[in-house]
C-alpha positions in Angstrom: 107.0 139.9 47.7 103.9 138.0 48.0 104.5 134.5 49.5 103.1 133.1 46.4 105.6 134.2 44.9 108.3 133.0 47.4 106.9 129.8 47.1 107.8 129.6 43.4 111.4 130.8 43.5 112.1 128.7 46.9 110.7 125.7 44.9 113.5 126.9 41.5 116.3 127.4 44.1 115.5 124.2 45.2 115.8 122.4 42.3 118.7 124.3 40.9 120.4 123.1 44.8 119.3 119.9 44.7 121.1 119.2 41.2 124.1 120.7 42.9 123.8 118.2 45.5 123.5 114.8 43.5 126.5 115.7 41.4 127.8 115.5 44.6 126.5 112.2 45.7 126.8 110.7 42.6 129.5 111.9 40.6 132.0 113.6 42.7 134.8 110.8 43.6 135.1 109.4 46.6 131.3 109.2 47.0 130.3 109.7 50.7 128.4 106.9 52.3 124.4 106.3 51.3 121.7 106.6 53.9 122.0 103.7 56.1 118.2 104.1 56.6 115.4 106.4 57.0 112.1 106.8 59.9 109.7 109.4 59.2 108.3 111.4 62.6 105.3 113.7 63.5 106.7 117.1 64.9 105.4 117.2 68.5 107.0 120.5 69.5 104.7 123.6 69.1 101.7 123.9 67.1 102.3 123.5 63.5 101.1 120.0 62.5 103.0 118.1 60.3 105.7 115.2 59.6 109.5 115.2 58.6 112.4 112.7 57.6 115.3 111.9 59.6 118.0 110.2 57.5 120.5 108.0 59.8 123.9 107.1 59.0 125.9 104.8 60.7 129.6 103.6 62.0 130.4 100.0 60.7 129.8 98.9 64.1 126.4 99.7 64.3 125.7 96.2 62.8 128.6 94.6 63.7 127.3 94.6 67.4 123.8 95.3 67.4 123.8 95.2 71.7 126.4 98.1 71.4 125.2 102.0 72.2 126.5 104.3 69.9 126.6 108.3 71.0 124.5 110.1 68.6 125.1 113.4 66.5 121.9 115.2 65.4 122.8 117.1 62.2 121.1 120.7 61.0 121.3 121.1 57.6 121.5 124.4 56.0 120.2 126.9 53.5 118.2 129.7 54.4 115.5 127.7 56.6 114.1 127.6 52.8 116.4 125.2 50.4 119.0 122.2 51.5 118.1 118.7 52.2 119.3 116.5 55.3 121.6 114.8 52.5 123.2 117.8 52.0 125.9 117.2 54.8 126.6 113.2 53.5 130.2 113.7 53.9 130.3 115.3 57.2 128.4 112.4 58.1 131.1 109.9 56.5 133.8 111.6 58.1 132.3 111.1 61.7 131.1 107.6 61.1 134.4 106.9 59.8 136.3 108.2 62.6 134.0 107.6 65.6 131.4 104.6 66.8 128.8 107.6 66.4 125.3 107.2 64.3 124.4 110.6 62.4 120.6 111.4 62.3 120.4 114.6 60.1 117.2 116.1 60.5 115.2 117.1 57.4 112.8 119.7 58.7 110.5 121.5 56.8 111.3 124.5 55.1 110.3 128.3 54.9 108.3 129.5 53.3 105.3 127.2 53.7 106.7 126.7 57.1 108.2 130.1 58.6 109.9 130.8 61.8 110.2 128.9 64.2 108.9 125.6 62.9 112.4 124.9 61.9 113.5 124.9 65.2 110.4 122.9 66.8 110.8 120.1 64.0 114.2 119.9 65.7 113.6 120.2 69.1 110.9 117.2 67.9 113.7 115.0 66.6 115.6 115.3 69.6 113.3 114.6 71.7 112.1 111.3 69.8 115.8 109.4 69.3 116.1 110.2 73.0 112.7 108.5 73.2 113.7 105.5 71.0 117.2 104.7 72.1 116.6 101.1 73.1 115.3 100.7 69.3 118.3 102.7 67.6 120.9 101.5 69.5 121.8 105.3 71.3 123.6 106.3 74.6 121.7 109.2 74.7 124.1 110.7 77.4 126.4 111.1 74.4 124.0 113.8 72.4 125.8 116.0 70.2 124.6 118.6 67.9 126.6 120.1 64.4 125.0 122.3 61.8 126.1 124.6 58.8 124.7 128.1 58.1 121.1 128.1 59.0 122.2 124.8 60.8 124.6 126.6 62.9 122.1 129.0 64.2 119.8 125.7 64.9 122.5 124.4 67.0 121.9 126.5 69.7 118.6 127.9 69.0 117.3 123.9 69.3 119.5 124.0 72.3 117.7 126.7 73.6 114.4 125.7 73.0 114.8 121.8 74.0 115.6 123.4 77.2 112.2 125.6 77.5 110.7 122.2 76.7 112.5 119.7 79.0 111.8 122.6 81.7 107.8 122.5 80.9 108.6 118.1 81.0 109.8 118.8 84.4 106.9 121.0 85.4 104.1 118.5 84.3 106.1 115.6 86.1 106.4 113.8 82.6 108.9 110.9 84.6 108.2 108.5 81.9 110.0 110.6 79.1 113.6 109.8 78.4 116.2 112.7 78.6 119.3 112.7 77.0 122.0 114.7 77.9 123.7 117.3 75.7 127.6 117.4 75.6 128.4 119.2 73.2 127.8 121.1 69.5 129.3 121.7 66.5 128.4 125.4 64.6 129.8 125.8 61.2 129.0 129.7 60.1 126.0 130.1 61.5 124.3 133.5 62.7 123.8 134.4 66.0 122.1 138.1 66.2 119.4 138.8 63.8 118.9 142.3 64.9 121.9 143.4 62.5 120.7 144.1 58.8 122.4 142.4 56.1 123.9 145.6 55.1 125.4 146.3 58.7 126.8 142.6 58.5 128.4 143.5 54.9 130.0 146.6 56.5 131.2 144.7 59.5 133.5 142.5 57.5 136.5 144.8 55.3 137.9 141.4 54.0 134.2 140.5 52.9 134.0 137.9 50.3 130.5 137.6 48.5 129.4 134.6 48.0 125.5 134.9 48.0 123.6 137.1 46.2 121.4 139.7 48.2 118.3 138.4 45.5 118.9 134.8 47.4 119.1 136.7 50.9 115.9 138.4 50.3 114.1 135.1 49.7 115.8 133.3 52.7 114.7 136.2 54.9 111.4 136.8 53.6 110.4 133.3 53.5 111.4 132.5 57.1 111.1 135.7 59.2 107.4 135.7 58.4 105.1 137.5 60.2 108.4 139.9 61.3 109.0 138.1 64.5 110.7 139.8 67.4 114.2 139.9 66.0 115.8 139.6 69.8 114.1 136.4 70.6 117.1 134.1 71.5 115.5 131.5 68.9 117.0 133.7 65.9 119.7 135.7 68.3 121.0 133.5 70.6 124.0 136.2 69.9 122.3 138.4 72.7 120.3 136.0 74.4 120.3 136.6 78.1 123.3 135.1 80.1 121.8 132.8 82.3 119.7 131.0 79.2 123.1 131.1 77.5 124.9 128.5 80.8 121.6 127.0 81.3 120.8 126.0 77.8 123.9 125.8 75.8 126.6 122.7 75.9 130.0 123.4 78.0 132.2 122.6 74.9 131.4 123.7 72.0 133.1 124.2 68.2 132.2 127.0 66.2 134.1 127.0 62.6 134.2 130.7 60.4 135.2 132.3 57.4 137.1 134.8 57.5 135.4 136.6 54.7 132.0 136.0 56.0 129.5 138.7 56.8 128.9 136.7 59.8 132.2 136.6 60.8 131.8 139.4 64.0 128.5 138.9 65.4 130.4 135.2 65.5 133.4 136.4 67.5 131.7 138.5 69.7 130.0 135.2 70.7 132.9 133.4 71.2 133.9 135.8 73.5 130.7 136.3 75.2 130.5 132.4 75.8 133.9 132.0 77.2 133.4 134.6 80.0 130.4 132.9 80.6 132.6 130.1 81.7 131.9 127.7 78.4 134.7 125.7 76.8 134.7 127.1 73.0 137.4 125.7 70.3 137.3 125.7 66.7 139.2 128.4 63.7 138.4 130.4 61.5 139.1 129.7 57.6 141.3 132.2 56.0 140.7 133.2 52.6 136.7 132.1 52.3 133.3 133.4 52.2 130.3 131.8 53.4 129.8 128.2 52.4 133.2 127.6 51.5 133.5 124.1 51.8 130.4 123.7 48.9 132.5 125.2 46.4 132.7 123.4 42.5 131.9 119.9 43.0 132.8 118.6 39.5 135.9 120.7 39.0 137.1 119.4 42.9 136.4 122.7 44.5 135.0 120.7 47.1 138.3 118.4 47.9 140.6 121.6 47.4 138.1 123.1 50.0 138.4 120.5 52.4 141.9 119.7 52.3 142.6 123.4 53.0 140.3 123.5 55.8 142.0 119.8 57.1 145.3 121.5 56.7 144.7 124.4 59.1 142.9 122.4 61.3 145.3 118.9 61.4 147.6 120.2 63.9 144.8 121.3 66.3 144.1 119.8 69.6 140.5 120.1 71.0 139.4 120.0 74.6 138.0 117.6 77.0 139.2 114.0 77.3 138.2 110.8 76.1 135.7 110.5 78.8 134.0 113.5 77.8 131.7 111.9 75.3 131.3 112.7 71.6 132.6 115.9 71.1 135.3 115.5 73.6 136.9 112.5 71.0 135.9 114.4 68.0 138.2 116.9 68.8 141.1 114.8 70.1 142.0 114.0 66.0 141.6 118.0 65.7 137.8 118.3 65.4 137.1 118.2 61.6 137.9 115.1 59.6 139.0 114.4 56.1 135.7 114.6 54.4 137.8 113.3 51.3 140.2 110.6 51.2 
């Protein structure tokens, strides 16, 4: 397909999503919170030009006591690197605002495919790297950095991860002391992939309680729009899956949360990760959701698809006791009140 072409039907999908998305915000009771506020920033990570949106949302005590720091969560939004907005995740957001004294910044980085692998991941690795650098301004306690995604956002959780390190290690190199570094304790992966070298027909297969949920016409345009010129399919930035060990401790949080479906085609290449990660010494909690395909949680809006999803998903979840202790930063409290919050009252 020509990527003319993939330009038009990226820019329908998106359209058709984005409807989708403001029923959500606007019509689907209770309403998550608004944007508290929003900063435009130049990408300043690799050597694609350009500038992006990061929408913030924050706890009530954010202006309550202006002199407080607040640990920050840096949301990946998903949909194919090619559709999905940084609003998309607006009650994720809610539900950690309302349950922590953390500020969400969801990152809205530009998409495939006008902008193909790996500009994604630098817009990211670009976001990061400027709320550690403007802290002071924002209010942050950067040594509370957190990551979550969904889908395409999951894999950005820890290819950002991996590619903030590469960066940070190049900082080091050129003596950059004046940069800030945060410190990164922790991420949250919703479904996302982890080893790109497996076709979407051998991820099909590798799932006999498959649920499909995508169309392959959709999959065709979120792989041909972002894997463009074919790039090395190993490269830890799109397989962290199979990325080599010492990367994996180096790069990666300690404690991390990865949520799946059970009828996902992602579901082993997922596990097979957890495993790996764990006998690389990491801390790993999280589930996975019984009965669901991909994107579960984004199910009817209108007809309350989304609050049945979310109280199922609370339901299996409430009982559920995470790691670390309440010294352990953000995702060591998140997980004390069993990770994932009501995203609906």
């Amino acid at each position: 397909m020509s990527r003319f072409m993939l330009r038009i039907k990226a820019f329908v999908f998106r359209v058709l999503q984005s409807i989708f998305t403001l029923c959500d915000l606007y019509l689907s009771h209770p309403l998550p919170q608004r944007v508290s506020f929003t900063r435009t920033i130049p990408s300043s990570t690799g050597s694609t030009s350009g500038s992006f949106d990061i929408l913030f949302y924050t706890p009530p005590s954010y202006s309550q006591k202006p002199t407080k720091r607040h640990p920050i969560l840096i949301n990946f939004h998903g949909g194919g690197f090619t559709i999905g907005h940084a609003r998309d995740d607006a009650r994720w957001a809610t539900a950690v605002i309302n349950r922590t004294s953390a500020v969400v910044a969801s990152i809205n980085y530009r998409l495939a495919p006008a902008h193909p692998f790996p500009v994604a991941i630098e817009d990211c690795v670009s976001a990061v790297l400027w709320l550690w650098q403007h802290a002071d301004d924002l209010h942050l306690d950067i040594s509370r950095t957190a990551f979550s995604g969904f889908s395409a956002g999951g894999n950005l959780t820890y290819a950002v991860a991996i590619r903030l390190h590469e960066e940070l290690a190049k900082m080091k190199a050129q003596q950059q002391d004046d940069v800030k570094i945060g410190r990164l304790v922790g991420l949250v992966a919703f479904y996302g992939s982890v080893d790109w070298t497996r076709s979407r027909v051998e991820r099909d297969a590798s799932n006999p309680n498959l649920i499909p949920v995508i169309p392959a016409t959709l999959f065709r345009l979120f792989d041909e729009s972002y894997l463009y010129p074919t790039p090395d399919m190993k490269s830890p930035l799109l397989s962290p899956g199979i990325a080599p060990s010492q990367l994996l401790r180096d790069a990666l949080p300690d404690k991390l949360v990865i949520i799946d479906c059970s009828g996902d085609q992602l579901l082993a290449e997922s596990e097979e990760f957890k495993s790996r990660l764990r006998n690389l010494g990491k801390t790993v909690g999280g589930c996975t959701v019984e009965g669901v395909g991909h994107a579960w949680e984004r199910d009817l809006v209108l007809g309350g698809g989304i609050r049945r999803g979310m109280r199922r998903m609370n339901l299996l979840l409430r009982g559920w006791r995470g790691f670390g202790s309440e010294g352990d930063g953000l995702v060591g409290r998140v997980n004390s009140w069993g990770l994932l919050y009501y995203m609906l009252a």
